[in-house]
Residue, then its C-alpha position, 0 to 999 in steps of 0.5 A: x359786493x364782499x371782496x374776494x381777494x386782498x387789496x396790496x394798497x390796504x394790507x401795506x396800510x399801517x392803519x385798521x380797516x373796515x369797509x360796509x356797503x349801503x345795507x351794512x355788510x362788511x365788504x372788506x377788512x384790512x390784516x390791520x383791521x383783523x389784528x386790531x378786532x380780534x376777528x379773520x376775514x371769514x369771520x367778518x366779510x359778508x356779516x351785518x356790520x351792526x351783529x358784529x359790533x353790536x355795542x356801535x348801535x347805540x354808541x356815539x361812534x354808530x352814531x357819527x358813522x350813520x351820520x357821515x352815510x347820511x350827509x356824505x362828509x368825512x368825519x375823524x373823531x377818538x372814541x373809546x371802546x370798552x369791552x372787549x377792547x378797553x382801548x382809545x381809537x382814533x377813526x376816519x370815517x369816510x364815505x364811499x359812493x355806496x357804503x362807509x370805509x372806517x380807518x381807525x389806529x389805537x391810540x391809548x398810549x397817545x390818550x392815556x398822556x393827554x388825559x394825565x397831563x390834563x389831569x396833572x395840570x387841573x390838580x396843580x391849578x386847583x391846588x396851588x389856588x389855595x393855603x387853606x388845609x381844609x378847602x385843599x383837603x375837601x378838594x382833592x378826591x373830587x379833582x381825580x374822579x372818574x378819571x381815576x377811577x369811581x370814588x376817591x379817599x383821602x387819608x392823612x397822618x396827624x401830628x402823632x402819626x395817626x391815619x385819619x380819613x378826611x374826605x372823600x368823593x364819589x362818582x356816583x351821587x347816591x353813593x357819596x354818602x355810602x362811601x362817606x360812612x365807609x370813609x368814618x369806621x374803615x381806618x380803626x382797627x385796621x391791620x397792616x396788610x390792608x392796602x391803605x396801611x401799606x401806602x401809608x408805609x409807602x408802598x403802592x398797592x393794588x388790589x382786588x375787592x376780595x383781597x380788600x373785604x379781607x383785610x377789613x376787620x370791622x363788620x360794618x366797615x366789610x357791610x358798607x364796603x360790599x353796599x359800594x360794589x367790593x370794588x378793587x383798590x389802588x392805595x397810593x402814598x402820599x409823599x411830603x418834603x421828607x416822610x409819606x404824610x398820608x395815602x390816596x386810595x382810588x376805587x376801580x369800577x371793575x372789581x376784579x381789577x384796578x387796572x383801569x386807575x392808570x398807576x403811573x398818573x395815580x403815582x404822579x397825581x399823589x406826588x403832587x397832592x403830597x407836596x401841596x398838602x405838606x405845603x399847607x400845613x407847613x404854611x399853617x403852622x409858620x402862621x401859628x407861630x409867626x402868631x403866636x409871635x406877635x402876640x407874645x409882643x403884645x401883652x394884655x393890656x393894664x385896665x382902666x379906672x376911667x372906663x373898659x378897654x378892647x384890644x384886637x389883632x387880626x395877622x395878614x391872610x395872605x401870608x405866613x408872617x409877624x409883623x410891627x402893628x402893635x396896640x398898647x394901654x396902660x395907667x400913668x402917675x396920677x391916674x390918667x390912662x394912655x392908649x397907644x397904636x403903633x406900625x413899625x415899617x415892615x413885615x417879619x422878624x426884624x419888624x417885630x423884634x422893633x416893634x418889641x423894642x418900640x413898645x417898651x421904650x415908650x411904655x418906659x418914657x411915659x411911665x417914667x416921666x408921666x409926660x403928655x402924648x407929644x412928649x412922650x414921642x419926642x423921648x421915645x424918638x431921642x431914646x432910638x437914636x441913642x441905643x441905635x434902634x435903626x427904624x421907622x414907625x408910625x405911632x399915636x398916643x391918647x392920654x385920659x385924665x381928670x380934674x376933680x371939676x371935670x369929674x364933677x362935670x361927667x367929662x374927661x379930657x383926652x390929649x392926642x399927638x401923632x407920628x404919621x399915623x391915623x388920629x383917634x376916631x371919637x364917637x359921642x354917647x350916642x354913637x355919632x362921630x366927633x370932629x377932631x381938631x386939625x393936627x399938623x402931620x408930625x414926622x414918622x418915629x426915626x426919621x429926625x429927633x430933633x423934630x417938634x411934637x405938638x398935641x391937641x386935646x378934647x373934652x369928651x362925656x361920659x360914654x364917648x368911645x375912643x378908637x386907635x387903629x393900624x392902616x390895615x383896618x382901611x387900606x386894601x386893594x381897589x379902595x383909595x384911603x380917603x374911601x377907606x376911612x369914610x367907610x370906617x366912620x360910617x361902619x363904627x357910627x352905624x355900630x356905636x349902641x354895641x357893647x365895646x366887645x362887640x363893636x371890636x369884633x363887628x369892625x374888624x368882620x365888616x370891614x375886613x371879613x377876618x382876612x385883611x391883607x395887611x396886619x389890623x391893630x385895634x384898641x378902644x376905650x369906652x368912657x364909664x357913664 
């Protein structure tokens, strides 16, 4: 039976209510509960629940209302009602003993920052996860869609200034294309006034997808844009550490309107994408320089009269940093050829520049002296201590030469000493690993000039293959050494019929996928057959 008159207790409530009997008549409404619909008490009283609030039919919020009339328990939920209300509310539905009491609170505002905090924290996590530009840039569109807005576009200046769309997402599968399209003919020709143009400048912008086909001076761009719906914008910019370096342009559902994309979150999530993106490319090009660098260090190698030469540096992928990995080949008086690794300790500047220092002097001592392998590091170890290179090191050196009997016989005689680091890895004509003789393990370079080299040599045949290698060819996280260097001698047997090029590259790519964690050195020598 509908109320007649107000209940005190319900009108002081600070909450909407709404109350039905078992056939879903409206049997009472709260002021608050006028207040919140938009509807009198006339209005409302006596009429069917469901006529009244016709969208509740199918609604997951009818849904748990039947649900609470039919098993009797208490529900509260937040639920969102679109039009005419576009507003979050947080219901209590309780049962009564013949209906249903509704007592329901707007909590946009409340909702609003949950949904922007979660969204700030899902794109933080999302970007810092990666140094890469272009997975960053393929991420972002699809972190902030639908929950701001439809579809997403990202557009970044380059080095000279010029906008370029770089990716883009949008809600609606069937339409990722569309947009895409879109994305690859909007920016040319693209006039100031246009919301984009005005974000890159800086500015954010709203607006209505009348004023937007306006501005779009192309005919198929203005084509594809009315195929997306002529929907309204929110142009926001992008801001790095000291210019806007580019914009995010969100797509509204409603064309009349980009109220719906929250400015406020659209603001905050650019700032973040901004400093994310500017982070990137900071970092890449301290990677480009840092190689640059590095390679500058390590010149091309001097060829061989003995048989071809392979050289390969791969940097560390998990930072922006020169390191003292440095490989090395060159002749000697006499006609013999020497191959050099080396690994200063360290990784950055003063690492390199030892590095820089460490392979000219040796270079120097054994084109000087055209000394074997353990003499040349004893000198390179003497000439340290005398100009103060203030260090350590680990290095090997391979000597190749020939008596005229041994090229008579198609052999050449390799010579090898080693300062802590790895020996030679030697494989046969036909690619099978050889057995070296046992070295004593020598001193790292620095630690004591007076120390005593020792070498060791081997006659190797026509065709044999000879690899110098840095520790980060074999050492990584979760694999010990020993398992490391098993896998390497497994790797190189299984690829000794390759071309030495191939064999180079194929190493480097199986063993550490081209993103080692420490910096890899790698020279090699292929004897002539």
């Amino acid at each position: 039976m509908p109320a007649t008159q107000r209940d005190p207790v319900l009108e002081a409530m600070p909450l909407g209510y709404i109350a039905v009997d078992a056939d879903w008549r409206i049997t009472y409404v709260n002021a608050g509960g006028e207040a919140v619909v938009g509807l009198t008490w006339d209005e409302l009283v006596g009429a069917c629940f469901w006529a009244v609030f016709p969208a509740n039919r199918d609604s997951e919020a009818g849904r748990v209302y039947r649900e609470v009339v039919a098993t009797g328990h208490a529900r509260t939920f937040e639920v969102y009602y679109p039009e005419p209300f576009h507003h979050w509310f947080e219901v209590s539905a309780v049962p009564l003993p013949a209906g249903l009491a509704m007592y329901f609170s707007e909590v946009t505002a409340r909702r609003t920052a949950q949904d922007r905090l979660a969204l700030l924290a899902r794109v933080g996590a999302e970007l810092t996860g990666t140094l890469d530009l272009a997975e960053a840039v393929r991420r972002i569109p699809r972190l902030v869609v639908p929950e701001l807005g439809e579809a997403c576009l990202l557009t970044v200046l380059d080095d000279e200034g010029r906008p370029r769309d770089l990716s883009s997402w949008h809600g609606d599968p069937a339409r990722r294309d569309l947009l895409a399209r879109y994305a690859g003919v909007r920016l040319p020709g693209m006039p100031s006034a246009a919301p984009v143009m005005q974000a890159l400048a800086g500015e954010t912008v709203t607006a209505d997808g009348d004023a937007v086909l306006a501005s779009i001076e192309d005919e198929e761009a203005a084509r594809l844009y009315r195929e997306l719906g002529a929907p309204a914008v929110l142009a926001v910019p992008l801001p790095g550490r000291d210019r806007v370096i580019g914009a995010l342009t969100f797509l509204a559902g409603d064309p009349r309107s980009a109220a719906r994309v929250d400015p406020l979150t659209a603001r905050e999530v650019a700032g973040r994408v901004g400093l994310a993106l500017d982070n990137v490319r900071l970092f890449a090009r301290q990677r480009q320089l840092a190689e640059a660098l590095q390679r500058s260090l390590l010149t091309d190698p001097r060829g061989s009269g003995l048989g071809s030469v392979e050289v390969r540096y791969t940097p560390a992928a998990e930072a922006a940093r020169v390191g003292g990995d440095w490989y090395d080949a060159f002749p000697q008086p006499g006609g013999a050829t020497t191959l050099v690794i080396g690994d200063v300790v360290g990784h950055d500047t003063a690492a390199a520049a030892a590095m820089g220092q460490l392979r000219s002097l040796l270079r120097g001592v054994a084109a000087y002296s055209g000394a074997g392998p353990a003499e040349v590091l004893r000198g390179l170890d003497e000439a340290m201590a005398t100009l103060g290179v203030d260090t350590y090191a680990t290095a090997s050196v391979a000597r190749f030469e020939r008596t005229p009997a041994e090229a008579a016989a198609g052999r050449t005689r390799m010579c090898w000493a080693s300062a802590g680091h790895f020996p030679p890895l030697v494989l046969d004509p036909a690619g099978r690993p050889v057995a070296l003789p046992a070295l004593p393990g020598d001193l790292l370079l620095g630690v004591d000039p007076a120390s005593t080299r020792v070498e060791s040599s081997l006659l190797l045949e026509a065709g044999s293959t000879v690899l110098l290698f840095t520790d980060g060819l074999v050492e990584r996280r979760g694999l010990d050494l020993d398992a490391g260097l098993a896998l390497l001698v497994e790797t190189v047997a299984g690829l000794g019929g390759l071309p030495l090029d191939e064999l180079c590259d194929e190493v480097i790519e199986r063993l550490v996928h081209g993103r080692p964690e420490d910096d890899v050195a790698l020279v090699a020598l292929r004897l002539d057959r």
